[in-house]
PATI-11149 format. One record per residue: residue in one letter; x, y, z of N, C-alpha, C in turn. Coordinates in steps of 0.001 Angstrom, whole numbers, plus 500000, padded with zeros to 6 digits. Layout:
<nodes>
aXYZXYZXYZ/...
</nodes>
This chain:
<nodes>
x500849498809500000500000500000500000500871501222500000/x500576502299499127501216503530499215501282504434500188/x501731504643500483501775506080502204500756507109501914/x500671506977500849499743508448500954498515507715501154/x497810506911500157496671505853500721496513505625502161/x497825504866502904497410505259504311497384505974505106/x497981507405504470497763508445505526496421508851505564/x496183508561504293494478509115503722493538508559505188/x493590507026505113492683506110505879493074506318507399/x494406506216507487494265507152509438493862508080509262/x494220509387508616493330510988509112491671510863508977/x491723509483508043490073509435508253489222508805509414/x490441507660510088490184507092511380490354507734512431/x491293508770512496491898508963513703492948507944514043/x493979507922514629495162507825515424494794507207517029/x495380506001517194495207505341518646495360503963517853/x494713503045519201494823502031519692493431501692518914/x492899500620518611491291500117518319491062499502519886/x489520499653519801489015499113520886488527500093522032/x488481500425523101487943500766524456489553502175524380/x489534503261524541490743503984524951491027504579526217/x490563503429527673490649503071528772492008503784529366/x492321504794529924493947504708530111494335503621531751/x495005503356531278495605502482532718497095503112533394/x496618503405534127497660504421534760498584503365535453/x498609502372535624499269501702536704501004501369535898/x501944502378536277503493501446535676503786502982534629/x503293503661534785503396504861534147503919505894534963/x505338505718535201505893506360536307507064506652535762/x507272507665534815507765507983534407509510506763533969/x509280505617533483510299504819533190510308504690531984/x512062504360531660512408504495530045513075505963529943/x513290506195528741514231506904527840513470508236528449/x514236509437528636513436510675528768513165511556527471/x511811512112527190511582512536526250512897513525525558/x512836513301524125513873514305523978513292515456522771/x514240516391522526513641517396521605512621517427520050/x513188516107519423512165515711518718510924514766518398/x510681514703519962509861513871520735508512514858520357/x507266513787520327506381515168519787505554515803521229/x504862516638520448504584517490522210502653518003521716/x502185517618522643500502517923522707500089519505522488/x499846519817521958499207521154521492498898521641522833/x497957521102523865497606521839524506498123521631526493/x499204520615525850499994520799527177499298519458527996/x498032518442527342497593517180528403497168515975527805/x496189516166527259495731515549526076495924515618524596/x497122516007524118497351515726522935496450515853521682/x495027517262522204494304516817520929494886518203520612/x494997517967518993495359518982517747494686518732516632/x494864519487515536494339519556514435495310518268513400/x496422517554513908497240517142512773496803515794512656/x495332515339512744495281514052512290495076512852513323/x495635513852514314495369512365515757494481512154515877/x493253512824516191492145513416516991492443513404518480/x492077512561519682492749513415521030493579511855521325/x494758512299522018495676511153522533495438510805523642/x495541509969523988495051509861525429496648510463526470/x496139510780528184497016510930528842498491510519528620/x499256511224528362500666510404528383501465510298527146/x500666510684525745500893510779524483500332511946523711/x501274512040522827500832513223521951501068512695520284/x500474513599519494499886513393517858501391513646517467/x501999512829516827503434512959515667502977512347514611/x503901511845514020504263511042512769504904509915512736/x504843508926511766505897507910511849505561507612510374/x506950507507509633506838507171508589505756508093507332/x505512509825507721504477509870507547502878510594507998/x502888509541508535501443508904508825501195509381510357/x499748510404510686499876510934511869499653509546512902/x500218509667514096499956509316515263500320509064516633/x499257509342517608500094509283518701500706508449519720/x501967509216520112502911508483520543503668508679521719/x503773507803522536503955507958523936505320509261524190/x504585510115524802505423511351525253507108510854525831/x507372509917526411508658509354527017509075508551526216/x508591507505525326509232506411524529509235506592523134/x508195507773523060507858507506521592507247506573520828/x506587505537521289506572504415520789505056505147520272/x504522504546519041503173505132518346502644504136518996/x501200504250518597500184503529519395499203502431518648/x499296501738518783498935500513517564497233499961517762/x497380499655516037495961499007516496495384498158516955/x496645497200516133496838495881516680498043495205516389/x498355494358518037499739493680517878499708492524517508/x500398491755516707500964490033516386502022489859516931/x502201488597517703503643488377517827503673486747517858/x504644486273516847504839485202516741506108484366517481/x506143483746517972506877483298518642507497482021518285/x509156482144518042509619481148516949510458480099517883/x511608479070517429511727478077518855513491478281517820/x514117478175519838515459477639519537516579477786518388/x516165478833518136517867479148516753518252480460517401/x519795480060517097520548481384517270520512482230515856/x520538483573515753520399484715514710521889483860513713/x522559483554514173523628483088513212523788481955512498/x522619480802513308521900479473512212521006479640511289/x520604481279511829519552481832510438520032482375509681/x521123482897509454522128483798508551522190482541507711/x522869481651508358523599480393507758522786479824506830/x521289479918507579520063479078506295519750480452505085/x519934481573505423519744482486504541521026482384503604/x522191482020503370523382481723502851522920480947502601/x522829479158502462522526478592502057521707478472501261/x520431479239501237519320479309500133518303478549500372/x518142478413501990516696477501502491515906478317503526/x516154479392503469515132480797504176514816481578503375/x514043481473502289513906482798501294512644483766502161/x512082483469502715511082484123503827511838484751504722/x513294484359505613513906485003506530514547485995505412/x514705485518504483515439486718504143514784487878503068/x513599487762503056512760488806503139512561489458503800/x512457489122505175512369489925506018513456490787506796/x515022489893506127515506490976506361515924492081505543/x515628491851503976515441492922503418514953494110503366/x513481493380503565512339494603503501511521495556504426/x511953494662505862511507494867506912512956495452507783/x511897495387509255513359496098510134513673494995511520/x514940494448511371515751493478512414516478494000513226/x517189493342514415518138493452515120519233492434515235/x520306492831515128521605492120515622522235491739516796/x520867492173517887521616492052519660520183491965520425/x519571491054519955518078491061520330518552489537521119/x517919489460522100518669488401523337517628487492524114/x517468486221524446516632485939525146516489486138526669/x515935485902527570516462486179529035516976484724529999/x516141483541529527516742482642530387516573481132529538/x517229479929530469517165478787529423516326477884530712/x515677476753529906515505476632528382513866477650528236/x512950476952527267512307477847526637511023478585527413/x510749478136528258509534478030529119509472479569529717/x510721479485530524510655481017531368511261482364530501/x511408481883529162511322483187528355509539483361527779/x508708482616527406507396482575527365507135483630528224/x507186483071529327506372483671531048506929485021530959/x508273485478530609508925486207530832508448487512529855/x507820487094528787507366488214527507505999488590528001/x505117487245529017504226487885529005503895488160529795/x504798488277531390504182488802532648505399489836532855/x506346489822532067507662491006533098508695490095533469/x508767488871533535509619487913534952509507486319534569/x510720485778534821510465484278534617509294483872535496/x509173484424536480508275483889537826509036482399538534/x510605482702538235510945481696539141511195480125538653/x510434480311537320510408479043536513512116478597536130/x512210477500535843513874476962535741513828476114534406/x512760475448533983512401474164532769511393474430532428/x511238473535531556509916472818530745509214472551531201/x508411473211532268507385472238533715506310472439532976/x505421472047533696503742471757533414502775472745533759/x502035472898532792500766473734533505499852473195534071/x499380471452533889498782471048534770498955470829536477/x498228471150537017498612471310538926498514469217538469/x499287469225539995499252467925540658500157466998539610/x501385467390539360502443466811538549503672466699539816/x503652467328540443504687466829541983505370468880541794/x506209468930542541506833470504543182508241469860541901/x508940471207542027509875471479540943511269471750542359/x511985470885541910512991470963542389514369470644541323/x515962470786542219517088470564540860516392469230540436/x516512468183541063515936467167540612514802466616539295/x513564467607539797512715467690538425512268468494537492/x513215469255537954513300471069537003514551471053536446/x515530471049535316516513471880535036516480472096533199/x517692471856532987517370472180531360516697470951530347/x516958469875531151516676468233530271515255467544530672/x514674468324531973513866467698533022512751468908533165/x511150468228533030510159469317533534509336468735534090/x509485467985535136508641466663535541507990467320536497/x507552468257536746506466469125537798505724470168537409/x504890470393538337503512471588538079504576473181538153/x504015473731537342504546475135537769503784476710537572/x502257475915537442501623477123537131501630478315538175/x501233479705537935501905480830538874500610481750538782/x500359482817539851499367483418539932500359484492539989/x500018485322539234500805486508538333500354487196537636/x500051488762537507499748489261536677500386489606535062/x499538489325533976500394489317532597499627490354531713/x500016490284530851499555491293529469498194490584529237/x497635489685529469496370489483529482495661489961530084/x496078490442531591495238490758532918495023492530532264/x496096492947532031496696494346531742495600494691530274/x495319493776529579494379493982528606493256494453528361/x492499493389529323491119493329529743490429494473530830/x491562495045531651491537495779532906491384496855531415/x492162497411530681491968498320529415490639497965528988/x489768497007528873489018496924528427489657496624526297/x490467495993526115491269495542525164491219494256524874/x491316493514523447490976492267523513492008491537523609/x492284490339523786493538489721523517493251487941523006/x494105487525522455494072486129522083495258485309521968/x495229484474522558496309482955522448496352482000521580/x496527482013520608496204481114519402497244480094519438/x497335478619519875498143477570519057497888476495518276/x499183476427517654498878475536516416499028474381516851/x497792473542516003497572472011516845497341471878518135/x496977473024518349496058472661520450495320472015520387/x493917471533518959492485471140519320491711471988520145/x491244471168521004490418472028521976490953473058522787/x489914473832522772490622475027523761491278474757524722/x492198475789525581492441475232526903493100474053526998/x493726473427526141494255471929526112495517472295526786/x495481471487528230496532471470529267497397470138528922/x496654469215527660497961468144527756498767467831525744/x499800467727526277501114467866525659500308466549524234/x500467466881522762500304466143521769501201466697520474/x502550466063520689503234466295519460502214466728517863/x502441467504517358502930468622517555502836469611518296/x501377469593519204501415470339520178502124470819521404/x502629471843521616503268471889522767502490472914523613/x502147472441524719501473473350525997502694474538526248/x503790474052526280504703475192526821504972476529526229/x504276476418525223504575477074523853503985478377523891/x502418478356524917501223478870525296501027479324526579/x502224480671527128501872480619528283501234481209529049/x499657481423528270498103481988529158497906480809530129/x498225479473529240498029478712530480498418478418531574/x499952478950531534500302478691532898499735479410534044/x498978480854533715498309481564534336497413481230535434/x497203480797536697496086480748537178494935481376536639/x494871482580536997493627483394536543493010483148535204/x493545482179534192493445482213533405492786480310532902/x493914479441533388493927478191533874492757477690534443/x492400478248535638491345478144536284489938478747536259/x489566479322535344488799480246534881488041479423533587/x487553478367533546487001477543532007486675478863530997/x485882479354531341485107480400530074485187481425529819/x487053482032530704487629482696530064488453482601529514/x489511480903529572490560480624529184489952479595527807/x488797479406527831488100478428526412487744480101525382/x487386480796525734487514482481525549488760482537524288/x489928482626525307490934483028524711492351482650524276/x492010481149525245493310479969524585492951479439523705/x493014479254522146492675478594521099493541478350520398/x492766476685519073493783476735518310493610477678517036/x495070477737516140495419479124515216494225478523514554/x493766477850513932492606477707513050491289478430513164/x491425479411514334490592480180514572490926481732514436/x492229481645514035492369483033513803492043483508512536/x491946485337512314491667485500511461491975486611511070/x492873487003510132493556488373509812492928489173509912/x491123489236509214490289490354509059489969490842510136/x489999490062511353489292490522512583489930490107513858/x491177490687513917491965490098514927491611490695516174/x492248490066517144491964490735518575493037491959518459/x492580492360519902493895494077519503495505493255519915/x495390492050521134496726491638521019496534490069520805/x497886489924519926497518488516519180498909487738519601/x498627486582520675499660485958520665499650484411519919/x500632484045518857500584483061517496502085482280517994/x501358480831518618502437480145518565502480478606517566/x503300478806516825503452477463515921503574475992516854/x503169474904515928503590473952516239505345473331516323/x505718472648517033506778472141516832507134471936515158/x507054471536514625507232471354513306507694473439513238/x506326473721512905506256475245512642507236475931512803/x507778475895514255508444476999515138509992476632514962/x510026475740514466511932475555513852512347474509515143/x511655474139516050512146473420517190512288471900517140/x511200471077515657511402469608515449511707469868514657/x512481468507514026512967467458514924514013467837515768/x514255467342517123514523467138517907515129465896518505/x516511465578518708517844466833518782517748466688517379/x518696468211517005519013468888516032519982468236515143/x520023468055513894520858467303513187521095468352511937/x520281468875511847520548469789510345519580471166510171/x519751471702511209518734472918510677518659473515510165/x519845473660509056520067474618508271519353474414506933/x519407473155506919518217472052505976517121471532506416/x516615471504507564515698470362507966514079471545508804/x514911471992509768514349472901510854513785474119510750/x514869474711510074514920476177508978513863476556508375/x513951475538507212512823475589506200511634474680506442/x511521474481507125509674474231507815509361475209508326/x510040475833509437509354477310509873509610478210508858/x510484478265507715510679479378507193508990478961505730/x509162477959505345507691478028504944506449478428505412/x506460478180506759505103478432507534505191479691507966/x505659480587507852506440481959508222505734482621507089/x506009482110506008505781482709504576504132482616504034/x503315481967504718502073482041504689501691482806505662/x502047482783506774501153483419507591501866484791507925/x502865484829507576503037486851507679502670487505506381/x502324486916505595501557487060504303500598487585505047/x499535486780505012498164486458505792498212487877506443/x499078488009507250498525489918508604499126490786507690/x500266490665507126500612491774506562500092492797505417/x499304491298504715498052492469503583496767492284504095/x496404492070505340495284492443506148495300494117506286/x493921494266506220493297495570506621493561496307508049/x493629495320508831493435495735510359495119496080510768/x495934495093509841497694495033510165497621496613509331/x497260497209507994497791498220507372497382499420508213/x496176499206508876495941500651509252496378500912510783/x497454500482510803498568500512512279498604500004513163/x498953498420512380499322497724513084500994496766513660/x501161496183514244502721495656514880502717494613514435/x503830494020514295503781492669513563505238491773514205/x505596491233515358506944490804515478506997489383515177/x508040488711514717508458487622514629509982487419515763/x509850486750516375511228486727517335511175485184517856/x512601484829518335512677483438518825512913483811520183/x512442482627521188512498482564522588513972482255522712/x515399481844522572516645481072523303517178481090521757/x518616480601522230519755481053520924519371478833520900/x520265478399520399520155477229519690520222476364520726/x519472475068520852520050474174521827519853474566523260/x518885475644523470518475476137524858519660476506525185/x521197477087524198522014478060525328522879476368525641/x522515475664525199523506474162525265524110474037526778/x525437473448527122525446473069528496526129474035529405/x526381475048528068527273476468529087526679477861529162/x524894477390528962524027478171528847524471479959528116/x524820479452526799525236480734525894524022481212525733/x524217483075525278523631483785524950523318484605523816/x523368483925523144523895484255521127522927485069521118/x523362485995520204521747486909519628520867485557518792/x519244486025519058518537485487518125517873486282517418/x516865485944516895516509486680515718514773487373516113/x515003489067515467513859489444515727513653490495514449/x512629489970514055511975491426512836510361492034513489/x510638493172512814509555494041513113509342494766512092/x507534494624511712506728495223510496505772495432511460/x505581497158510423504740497653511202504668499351509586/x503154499543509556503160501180508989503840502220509505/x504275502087510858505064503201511623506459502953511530/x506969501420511437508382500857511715508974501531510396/x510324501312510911511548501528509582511388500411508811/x511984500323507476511939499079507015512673499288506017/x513081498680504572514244498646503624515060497676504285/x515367496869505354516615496686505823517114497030507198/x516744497770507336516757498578509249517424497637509664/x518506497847510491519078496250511472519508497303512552/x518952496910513705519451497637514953520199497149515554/x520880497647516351522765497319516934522262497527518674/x520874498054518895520655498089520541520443497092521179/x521246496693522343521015495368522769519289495453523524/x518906494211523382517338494163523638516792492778523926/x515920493129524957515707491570525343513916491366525379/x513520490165525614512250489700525931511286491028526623/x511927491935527838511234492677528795511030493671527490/x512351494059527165512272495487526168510858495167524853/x510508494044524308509253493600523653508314493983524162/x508274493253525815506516493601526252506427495132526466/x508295495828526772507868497155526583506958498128525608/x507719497575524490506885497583523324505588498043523491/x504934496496523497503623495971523513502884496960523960/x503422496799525566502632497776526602502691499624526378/x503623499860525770503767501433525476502721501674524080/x502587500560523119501851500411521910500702500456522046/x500350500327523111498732499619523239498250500556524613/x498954501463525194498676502552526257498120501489527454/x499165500620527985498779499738528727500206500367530077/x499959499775531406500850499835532315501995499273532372/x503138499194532639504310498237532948504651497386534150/x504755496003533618504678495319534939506314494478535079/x506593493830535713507714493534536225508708494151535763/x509817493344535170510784494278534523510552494852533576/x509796494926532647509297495417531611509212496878532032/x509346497168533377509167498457533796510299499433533767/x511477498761534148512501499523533686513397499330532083/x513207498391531435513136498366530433513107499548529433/x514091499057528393514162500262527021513184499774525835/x512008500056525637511460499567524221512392499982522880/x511760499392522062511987499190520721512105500477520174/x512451501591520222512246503150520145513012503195518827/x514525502496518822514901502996517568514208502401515729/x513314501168516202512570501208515196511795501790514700/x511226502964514990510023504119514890510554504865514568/x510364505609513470510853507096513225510015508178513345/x510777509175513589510610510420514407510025511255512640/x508974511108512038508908511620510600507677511367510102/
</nodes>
């Protein structure tokens, strides 16, 4: 779509978030980057309403540009304010086994995206193996988690013994507030979509399915709740570009997500290009959606560098792109180091939501947005 086409269709929408424009004050304490001079500034000194296209911003943001295209954007981070977020969540490669499949000539999808879109070179996971980076994107915090444990209760307590990187032989669900809780309190929609769950809410493990993959469920509030977690834990076969929720969390199947087969023998051939096919349909799918063009977020990122960080628990960059009408793109590759928290920063600055655990002191994604 041409820029001017979509500037046309925001000044005709207005500028924000879709949905309820609820402000949630809670985590809005002044954290992150301090505004700087070409940071944009509210006409009237509170609410951000002006004549340039926003219509009124809510508390805390004012009417700019990005790329363009008016809208407003958090007074301290800058971050614009979206309509709706995707974030896909990919398994186990380090950024340099994806180079390797892009050299090789078995990622033509990864390497679209790093053409055309905008990446990072120091984008990091926070812990091994994959489980407590999940928890970690979507509450602020591992919550303490160590493995692969269970969301079903009554699997036995997690100790070295049945918790570590090889072992998840216990319950570990957590009563915690997450970007789900933070949603709904907005009055904002949100959704959990996995691939090959079946039934909603499915707490047990069916190759290709992975429960761990999905972590609304580990949620109490969420877990325990039938007809809000049959609501909003589903499988992807229910999603739908035209009418997405405002936050969309999309986790592939094993196959999908680059993580089978299992152990790793060839991913540069084998692993690669299964997710890099299934990648290529479905960022298709949001990206010439209606609801993705008229300002919306789009991330693709992996949870852990290869091998869960292997036995000397390394920290390789992995791989993260970001499409978006506001984002940079041509190529963009950012050099800021950035982790799991700095995402939900993102999220939460995108969507005029509060900051919760670390996510609170956290740097969002700022240099992907331009100031234009």
């Amino acid at each position: 779509m041409k820029v001017a086409a979509l500037t046309l269709s925001l000044l005709l929408a207005g500028c924000g978030s879709s949905g309820d424009d609820t402000y949630n004050d809670a985590g809005k304490d002044g954290s992150g980057p301090d505004a700087t001079a070409d940071a944009p500034s509210p006409t009237d000194g509170s609410t951000g309403q002006d004549a340039a296209g926003c219509g009124t911003c809510p508390a805390g943001y004012a009417c700019g540009t990005a790329n363009g295209i008016p809208v407003c954007r958090n007074v301290q981070t800058r971050i614009p304010l979206f309509s709706n977020v995707y974030v896909i969540l990919m398994e186990n490669t380090s950024l340099s086994t994806l180079q390797a499949a892009v050299t090789a000539g078995t990622a033509p999808t990864i390497k679209n995206l790093q053409t055309n879109y905008a990446s990072s070179s120091n984008y990091h996971g926070v812990a091994h193996p994959s489980l407590p980076n999940y928890i970690a994107l979507t509450s602020g915090d591992t919550q303490g988690i160590g493995c692969d444990c269970k969301a079903q209760t009554g699997q036995g307590s997690c100790n070295v013994g049945t918790c570590n990187l090889l072992l998840g032989l216990c319950s570990c669900n957590r009563s915690a507030t997450h970007i789900g809780d933070q949603l709904e309190t907005a009055s904002k929609t949100w959704m959990d979509f996995g691939e090959s769950m079946g039934t909603a809410c499915n707490l047990t493990d069916s190759s290709p399915y992975a429960v761990r993959h999905n972590p609304f469920l580990y949620y109490d509030d969420v877990q325990t709740n039938a007809t809000r977690c049959n609501a909003h834990v589903v499988d992807l076969s229910n999603f739908n570009p035209a009418s997405p929720a405002v936050f969309n969390f999309i986790a592939p199947n094993l196959t999908s997500d680059m993580h089978d087969p299992d152990p790793v023998t060839d991913a540069v051939h084998v692993n690669i290009p299964n997710g890099d096919t299934w990648l290529g349909s479905h960022v298709g799918a949001i990206t010439t959606s209606s609801p993705y063009q008229q300002g919306g977020l789009l991330v693709v990122v992996w949870d852990e560098d290869d091998g869960s960080g292997g036995i000397q628990g390394t920290d390789d960059p992995i791989g993260l792109f970001v499409m978006s009408p506001y984002a940079k793109a041509g190529g963009y590759k950012s050099t800021v180091h950035a982790d799991h928290y700095s995402l939900l920063a993102t999220f939460e600055d995108g969507l005029d939501l509060g900051r919760i655990g670390s996510a609170a002191s956290a740097t969002p994604l700022t240099d992907f947005f331009p100031i234009n």
